[in-house]
C-alpha positions as YAML, in Angstrom:
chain: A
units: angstrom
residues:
- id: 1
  name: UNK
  ca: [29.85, 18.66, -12.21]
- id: 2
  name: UNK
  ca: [28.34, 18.71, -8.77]
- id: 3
  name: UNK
  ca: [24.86, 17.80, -8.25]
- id: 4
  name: UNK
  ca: [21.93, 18.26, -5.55]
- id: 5
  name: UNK
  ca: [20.02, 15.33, -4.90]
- id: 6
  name: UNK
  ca: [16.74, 16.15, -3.51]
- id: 7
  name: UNK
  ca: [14.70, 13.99, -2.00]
- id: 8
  name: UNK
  ca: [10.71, 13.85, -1.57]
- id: 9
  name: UNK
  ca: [8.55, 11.51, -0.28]
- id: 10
  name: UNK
  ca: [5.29, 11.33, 2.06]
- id: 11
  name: UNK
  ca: [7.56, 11.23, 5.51]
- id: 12
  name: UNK
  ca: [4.00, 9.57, 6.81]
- id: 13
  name: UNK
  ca: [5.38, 6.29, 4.35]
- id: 14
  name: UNK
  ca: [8.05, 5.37, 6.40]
- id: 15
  name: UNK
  ca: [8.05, 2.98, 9.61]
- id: 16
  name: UNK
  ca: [10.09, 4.00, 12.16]
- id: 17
  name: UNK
  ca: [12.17, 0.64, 11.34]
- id: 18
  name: UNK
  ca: [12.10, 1.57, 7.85]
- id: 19
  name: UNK
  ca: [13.33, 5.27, 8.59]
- id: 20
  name: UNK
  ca: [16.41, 3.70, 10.42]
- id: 21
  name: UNK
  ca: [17.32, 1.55, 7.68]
- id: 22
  name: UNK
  ca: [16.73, 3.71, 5.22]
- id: 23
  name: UNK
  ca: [19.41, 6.05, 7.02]
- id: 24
  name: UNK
  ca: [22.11, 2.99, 7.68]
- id: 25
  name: UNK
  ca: [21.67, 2.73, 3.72]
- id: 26
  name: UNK
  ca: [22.77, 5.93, 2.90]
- id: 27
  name: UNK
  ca: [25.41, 6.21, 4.61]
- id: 28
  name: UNK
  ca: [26.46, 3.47, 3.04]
- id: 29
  name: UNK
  ca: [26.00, 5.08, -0.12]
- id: 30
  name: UNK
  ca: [27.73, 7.95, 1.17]
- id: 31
  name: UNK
  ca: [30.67, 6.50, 2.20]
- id: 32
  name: UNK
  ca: [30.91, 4.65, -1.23]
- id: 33
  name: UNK
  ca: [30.46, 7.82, -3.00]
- id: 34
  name: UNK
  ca: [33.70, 9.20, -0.55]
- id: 35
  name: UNK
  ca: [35.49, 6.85, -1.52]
- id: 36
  name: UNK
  ca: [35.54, 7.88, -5.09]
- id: 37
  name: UNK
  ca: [35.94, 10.94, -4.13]
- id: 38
  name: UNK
  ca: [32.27, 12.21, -5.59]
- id: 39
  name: UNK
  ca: [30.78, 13.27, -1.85]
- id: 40
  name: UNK
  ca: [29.91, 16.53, -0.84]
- id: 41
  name: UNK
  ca: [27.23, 16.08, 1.49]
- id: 42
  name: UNK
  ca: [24.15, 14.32, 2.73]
- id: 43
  name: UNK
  ca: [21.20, 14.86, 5.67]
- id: 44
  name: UNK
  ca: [18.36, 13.75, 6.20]
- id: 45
  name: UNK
  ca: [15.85, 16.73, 7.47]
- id: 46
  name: UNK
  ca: [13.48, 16.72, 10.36]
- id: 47
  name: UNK
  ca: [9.86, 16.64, 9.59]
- id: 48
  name: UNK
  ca: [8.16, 19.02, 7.83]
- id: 49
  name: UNK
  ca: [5.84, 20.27, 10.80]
- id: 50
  name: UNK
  ca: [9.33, 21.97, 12.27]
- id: 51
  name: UNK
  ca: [10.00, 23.70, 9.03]
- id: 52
  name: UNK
  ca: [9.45, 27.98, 8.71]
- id: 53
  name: UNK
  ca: [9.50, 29.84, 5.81]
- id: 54
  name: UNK
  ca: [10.41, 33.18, 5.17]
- id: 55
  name: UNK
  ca: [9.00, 35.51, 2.12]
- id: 56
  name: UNK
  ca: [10.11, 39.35, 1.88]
- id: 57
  name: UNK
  ca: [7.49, 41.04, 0.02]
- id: 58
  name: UNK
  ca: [7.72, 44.47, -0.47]
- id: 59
  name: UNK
  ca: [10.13, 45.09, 1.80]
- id: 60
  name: UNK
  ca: [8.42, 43.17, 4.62]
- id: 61
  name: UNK
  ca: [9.93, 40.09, 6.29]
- id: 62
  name: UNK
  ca: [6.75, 37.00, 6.15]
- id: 63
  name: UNK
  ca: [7.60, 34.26, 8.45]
- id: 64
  name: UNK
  ca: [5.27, 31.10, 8.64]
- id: 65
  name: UNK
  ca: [5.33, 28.37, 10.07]
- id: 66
  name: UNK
  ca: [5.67, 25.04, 7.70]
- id: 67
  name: UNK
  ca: [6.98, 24.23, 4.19]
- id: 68
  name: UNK
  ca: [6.36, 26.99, 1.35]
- id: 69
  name: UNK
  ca: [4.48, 24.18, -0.83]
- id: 70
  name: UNK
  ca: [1.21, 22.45, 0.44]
- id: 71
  name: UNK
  ca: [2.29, 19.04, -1.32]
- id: 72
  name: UNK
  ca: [1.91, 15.41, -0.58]
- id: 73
  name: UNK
  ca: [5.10, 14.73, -0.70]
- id: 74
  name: UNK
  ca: [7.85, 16.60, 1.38]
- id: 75
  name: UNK
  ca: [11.49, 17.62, 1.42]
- id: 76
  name: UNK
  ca: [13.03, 14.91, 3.17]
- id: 77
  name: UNK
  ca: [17.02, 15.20, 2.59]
- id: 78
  name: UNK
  ca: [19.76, 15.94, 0.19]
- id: 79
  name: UNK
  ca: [22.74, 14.67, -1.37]
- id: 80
  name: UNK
  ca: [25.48, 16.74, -2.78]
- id: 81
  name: UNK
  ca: [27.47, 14.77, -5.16]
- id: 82
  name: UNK
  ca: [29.97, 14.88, -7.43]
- id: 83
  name: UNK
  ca: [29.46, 13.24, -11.12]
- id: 84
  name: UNK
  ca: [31.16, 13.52, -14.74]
- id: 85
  name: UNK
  ca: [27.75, 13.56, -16.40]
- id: 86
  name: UNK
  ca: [23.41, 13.31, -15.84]
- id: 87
  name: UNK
  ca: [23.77, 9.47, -16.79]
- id: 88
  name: UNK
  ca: [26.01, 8.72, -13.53]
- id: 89
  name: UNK
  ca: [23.92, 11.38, -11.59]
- id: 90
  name: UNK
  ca: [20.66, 9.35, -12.43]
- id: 91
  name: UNK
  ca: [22.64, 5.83, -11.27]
- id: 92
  name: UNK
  ca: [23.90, 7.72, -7.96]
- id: 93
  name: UNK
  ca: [19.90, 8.52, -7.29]
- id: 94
  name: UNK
  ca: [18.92, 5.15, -8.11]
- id: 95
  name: UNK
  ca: [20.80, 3.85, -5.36]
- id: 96
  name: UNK
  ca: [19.57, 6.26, -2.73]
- id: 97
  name: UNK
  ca: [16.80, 4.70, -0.78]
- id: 98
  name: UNK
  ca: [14.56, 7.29, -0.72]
- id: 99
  name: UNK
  ca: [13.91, 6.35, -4.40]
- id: 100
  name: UNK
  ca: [12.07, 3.76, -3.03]
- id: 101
  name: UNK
  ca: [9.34, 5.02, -1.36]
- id: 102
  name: UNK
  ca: [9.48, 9.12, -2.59]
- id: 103
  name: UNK
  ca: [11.26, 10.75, -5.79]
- id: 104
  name: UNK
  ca: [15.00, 11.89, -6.13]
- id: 105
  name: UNK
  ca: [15.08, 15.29, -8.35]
- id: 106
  name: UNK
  ca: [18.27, 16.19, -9.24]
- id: 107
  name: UNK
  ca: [19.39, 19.24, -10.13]
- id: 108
  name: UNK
  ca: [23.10, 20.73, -11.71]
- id: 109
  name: UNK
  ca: [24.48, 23.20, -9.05]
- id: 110
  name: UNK
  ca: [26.05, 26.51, -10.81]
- id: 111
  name: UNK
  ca: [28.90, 26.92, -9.48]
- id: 112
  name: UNK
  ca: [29.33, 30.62, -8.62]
- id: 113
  name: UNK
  ca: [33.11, 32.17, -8.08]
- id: 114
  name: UNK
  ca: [34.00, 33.18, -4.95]
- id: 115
  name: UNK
  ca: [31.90, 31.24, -2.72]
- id: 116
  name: UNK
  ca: [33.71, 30.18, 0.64]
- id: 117
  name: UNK
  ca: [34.35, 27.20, 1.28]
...
């Protein structure tokens, strides 16, 4: 079953050092995860003041500027990963080192038929 690891945090938590490392970690966990053949995917995002939402409300397109959610913590980057069950999903997220500082949520993907790709 594939799985979306999301991760949140304060962005504000992280030294710049800390950012860096915490990037050189996961892709160490992300090449780990290749090579069991359980990676999909992984970024980290830019920070939240360069995010834009969109909302289509009766009919009309709403575009503002920042995240949808007024939150302390923010969307920070993602993981898309392969696992056989929610137990190995949980030990993939415990290794991610935004755990650390932030939360991982992780969420099943449905799979939909006749997606590309």
């Amino acid at each position: 079953m594939r799985y979306m690891m999301l991760i949140y945090a304060d962005e504000n938590v992280w030294t710049e050092p800390e950012r860096q490392a915490c990037y050189e970690e996961s892709t160490q966990v992300c090449h780990q995860l290749q090579s069991k053949g359980k990676f999909y995917g992984a970024s980290p995002l830019q920070p939240v003041a360069t995010a834009t939402s969109v909302r289509v409300r009766a009919g009309r397109r709403l575009v503002t500027d920042g995240p949808f959610a007024e939150t302390r913590e923010q969307l920070g980057g993602f993981f898309m990963i392969e696992a056989d069950n929610l137990d190995e999903a949980i030990e993939i997220a415990g290794r991610i080192p935004g755990a650390r500082k932030g939360t991982v949520e992780i969420r099943p993907v449905v799979e939909l038929p006749n997606l590309p790709g």
